[in-house]
N, C-alpha and C positions, 0 to 999 in steps of 0.2 A: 333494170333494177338490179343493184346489187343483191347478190347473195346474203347479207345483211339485213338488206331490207326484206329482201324474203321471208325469213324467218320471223321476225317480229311482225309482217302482216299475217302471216300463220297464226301469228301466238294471237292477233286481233281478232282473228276471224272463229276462233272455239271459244275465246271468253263468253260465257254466258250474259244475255243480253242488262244493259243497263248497267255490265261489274266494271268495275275499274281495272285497265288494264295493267297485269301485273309486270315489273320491271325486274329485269335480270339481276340487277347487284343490291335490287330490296330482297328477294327471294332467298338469294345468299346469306344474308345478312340477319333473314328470321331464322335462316338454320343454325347460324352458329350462336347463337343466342342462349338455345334451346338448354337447358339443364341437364348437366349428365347424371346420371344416380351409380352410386360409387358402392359396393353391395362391401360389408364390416366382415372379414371369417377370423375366427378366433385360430393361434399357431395351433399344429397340429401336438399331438400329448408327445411324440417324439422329441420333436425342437425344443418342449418346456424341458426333457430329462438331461436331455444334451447341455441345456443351459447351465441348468443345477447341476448336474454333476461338473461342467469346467469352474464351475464359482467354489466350489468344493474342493477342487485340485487349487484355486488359489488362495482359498485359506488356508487348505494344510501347509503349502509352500513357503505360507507368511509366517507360519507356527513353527514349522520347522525352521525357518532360518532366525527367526527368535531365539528357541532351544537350542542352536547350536550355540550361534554367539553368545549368550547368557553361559552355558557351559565354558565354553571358550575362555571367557574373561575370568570364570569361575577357575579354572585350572592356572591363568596366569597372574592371578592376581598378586600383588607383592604377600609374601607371608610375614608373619607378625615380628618384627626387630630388623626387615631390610631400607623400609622407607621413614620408619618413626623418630619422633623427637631425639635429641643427644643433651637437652638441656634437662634441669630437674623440675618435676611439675609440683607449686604448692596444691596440699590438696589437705582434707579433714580428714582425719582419723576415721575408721568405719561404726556404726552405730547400729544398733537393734530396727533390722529391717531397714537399712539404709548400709549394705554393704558393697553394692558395686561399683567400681572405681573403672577410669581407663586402664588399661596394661601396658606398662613402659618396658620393654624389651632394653632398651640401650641408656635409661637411666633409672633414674629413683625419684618416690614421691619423697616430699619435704612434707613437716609439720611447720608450722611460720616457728621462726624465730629460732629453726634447728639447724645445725650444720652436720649434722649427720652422724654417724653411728660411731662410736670407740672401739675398734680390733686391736685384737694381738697383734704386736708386730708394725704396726704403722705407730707413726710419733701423733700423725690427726687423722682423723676421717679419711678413708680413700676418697680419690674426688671422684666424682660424677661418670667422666667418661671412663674412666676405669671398671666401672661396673658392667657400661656397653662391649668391654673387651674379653678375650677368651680368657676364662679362669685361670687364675694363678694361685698357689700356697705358698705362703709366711709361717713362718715360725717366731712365736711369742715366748714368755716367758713361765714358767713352772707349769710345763706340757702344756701347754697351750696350742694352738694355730688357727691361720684365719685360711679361709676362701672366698674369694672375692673374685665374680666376673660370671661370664655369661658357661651355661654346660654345653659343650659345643663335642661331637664325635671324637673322641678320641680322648677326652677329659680324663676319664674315667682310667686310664691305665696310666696317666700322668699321675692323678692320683696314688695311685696304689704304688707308682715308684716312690711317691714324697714321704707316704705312710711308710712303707719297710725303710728308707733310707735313717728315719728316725730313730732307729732301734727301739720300736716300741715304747717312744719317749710321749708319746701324745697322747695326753688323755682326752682334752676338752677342744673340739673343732668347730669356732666360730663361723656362723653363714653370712653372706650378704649377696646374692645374688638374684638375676631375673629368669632362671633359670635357663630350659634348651631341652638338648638332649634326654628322652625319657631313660631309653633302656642304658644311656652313663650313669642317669644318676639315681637308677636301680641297681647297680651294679656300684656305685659307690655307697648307699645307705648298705649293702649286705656286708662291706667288709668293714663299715664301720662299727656292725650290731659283733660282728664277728672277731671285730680287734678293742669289743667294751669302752667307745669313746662314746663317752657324753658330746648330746650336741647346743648349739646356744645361739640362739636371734635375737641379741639387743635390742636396745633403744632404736628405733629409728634407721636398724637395719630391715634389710628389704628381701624375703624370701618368696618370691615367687614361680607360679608353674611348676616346673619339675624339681625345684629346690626344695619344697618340700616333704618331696618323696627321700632327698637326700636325708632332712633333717629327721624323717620317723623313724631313723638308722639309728641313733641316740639310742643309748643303754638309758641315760635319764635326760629330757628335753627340755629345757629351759627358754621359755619367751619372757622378752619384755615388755612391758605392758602396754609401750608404745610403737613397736616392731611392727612392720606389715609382712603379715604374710597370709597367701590367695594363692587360689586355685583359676584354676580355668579348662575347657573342652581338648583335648589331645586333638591335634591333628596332624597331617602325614603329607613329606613334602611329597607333591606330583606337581610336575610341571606341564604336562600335558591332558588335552579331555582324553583320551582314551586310558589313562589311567586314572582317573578319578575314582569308577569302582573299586579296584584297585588299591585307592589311597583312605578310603571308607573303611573297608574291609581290617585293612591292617592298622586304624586308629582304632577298631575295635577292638581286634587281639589286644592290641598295648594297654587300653585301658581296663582290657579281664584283665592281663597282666599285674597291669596298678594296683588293683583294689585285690586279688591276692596276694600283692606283696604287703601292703597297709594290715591283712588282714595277718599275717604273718610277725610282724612288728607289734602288734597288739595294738591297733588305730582302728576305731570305730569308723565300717567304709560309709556312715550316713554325710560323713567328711567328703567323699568323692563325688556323693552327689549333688552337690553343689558347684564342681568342675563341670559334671557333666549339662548342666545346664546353662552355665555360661560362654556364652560364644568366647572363642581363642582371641579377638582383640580385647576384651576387657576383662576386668580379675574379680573373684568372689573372695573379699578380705577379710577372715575371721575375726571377731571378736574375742578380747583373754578369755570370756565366759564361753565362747566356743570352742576355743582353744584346749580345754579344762575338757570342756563337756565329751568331747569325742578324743580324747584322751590325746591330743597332737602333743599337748605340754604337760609334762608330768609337773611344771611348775611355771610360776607367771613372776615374774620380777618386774624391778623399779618403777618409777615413777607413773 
């Protein structure tokens, strides 16, 4: 007998009498069968904090690089008169509680059917793009002169040659400009309060931003009744985020500056608060009845 056989007559011979005997690869076969029980533990309070706090480092991580970038593009965003239109935009006259308009840095709004303002010194209307260019002065006729174009750094002492070289011949200095520069054309309203020149915003000229810090320099201020002129929020070139504080800071100083120069001049500053709440891309355009009321125009003309 083989060895083989041996065993399984062993395994014949203890089976209990009457049982069937059991076969090797059935026996195998109920064991793997059998059901395992898989026992549930909840992670331990460790793993859950570890968890939560890396989900924690990944939302700050997401927030921060949110806030920077949003900063980022905050600091380089084009400032008001590098990317905008050069053509003239028509638009409506401003109206009671319907005064904000876009801000054209590099032209002029149109009224339909106007070709724009009459200065001293030009034979017609400056065109358009002249206005987007750096300020120039004209000399008109019985003391007259105009300015026309943008207050750009260093206006201001161009100015003050055009005024002395006059001898003193100028009395009435026509605006049309989209302003610029604040503290130029802080510094041009004080020699004009100083050299007694009346100032004048025609028909359908265009005094905006810091133009009109120019025009509260008038000994007596004359607007036209169809003129625009608006205000709007100061702000301060930075070209990078880390000076953004920086450029915050010093849009404050400039506009305490403003409003005690306004208050200086004899200009009701409830007028600047109307800058200050308008964002720097678009203009808060007086009305003549506001014009009048916070004293910008000691007088309202034509049409």
């Amino acid at each position: 007998m083989s060895p083989v056989d041996a065993t399984d007559a062993s395994r014949l011979r203890t089976a209990p009498a009457g049982a069937e005997p059991v076969q090797p690869e059935a026996a195998a076969e109920t064991t793997e069968q059998r059901p395992v029980r898989r026992h549930f533990t909840l992670p331990s309070e460790r793993l859950v904090l570890n968890s939560i706090f890396r989900l924690l480092i990944v939302v700050t991580a997401v927030f921060l690089a949110y806030d920077y970038r949003t900063i980022y593009e905050a600091a380089n965003v084009p400032l008001p008169g590098e990317t905008e239109r050069e053509e003239p935009l028509i638009m409506e006259p401003p109206r009671e509680r319907d005064h904000v308009r876009p801000y054209l840095p590099r032209t002029t709004p149109l009224r339909r059917s106007s070709k724009g303002p009459t200065m001293p010194g030009y034979a017609k209307p400056p065109s358009h793009d002249s206005v987007g260019r750096k300020m120039t002065f004209v000399r008109g006729p019985k003391g007259t002169a105009s300015a026309v174009g943008r207050i750009e750094p260093g206006t201001a002492a161009e100015f003050i040659d055009f005024i002395e070289g006059q001898g003193g011949e100028v009395k009435s200095l026509y605006l049309h400009s989209p302003g610029g520069s604040v503290q130029d054309a802080i510094a041009m309203s004080k020699l004009v309060r100083q050299k007694e020149i009346v100032t004048q915003v025609p028909d359908d000229a265009y005094c905006a931003s810091s133009c009109p810090i120019v025009f509260s320099g008038g000994k007596e201020r004359t607007v036209g009744r169809n003129a625009w002129v608006g205000v709007h929020q100061i702000y301060a070139v930075q070209k990078t985020a880390g000076d953004l504080a920086d450029g915050m800071s010093q849009a404050q100083t400039i506009t305490a500056e403003v409003q005690q120069h306004l208050v200086d001049m004899g200009i009701d500053t409830r007028a600047w608060l109307h800058a200050m709440k308008t964002p720097s891309d678009q203009l808060y355009v007086f009305t003549p009845t506001e014009l009048k009321e916070y004293n910008f125009a000691t007088k309202v003309a034509g049409g």
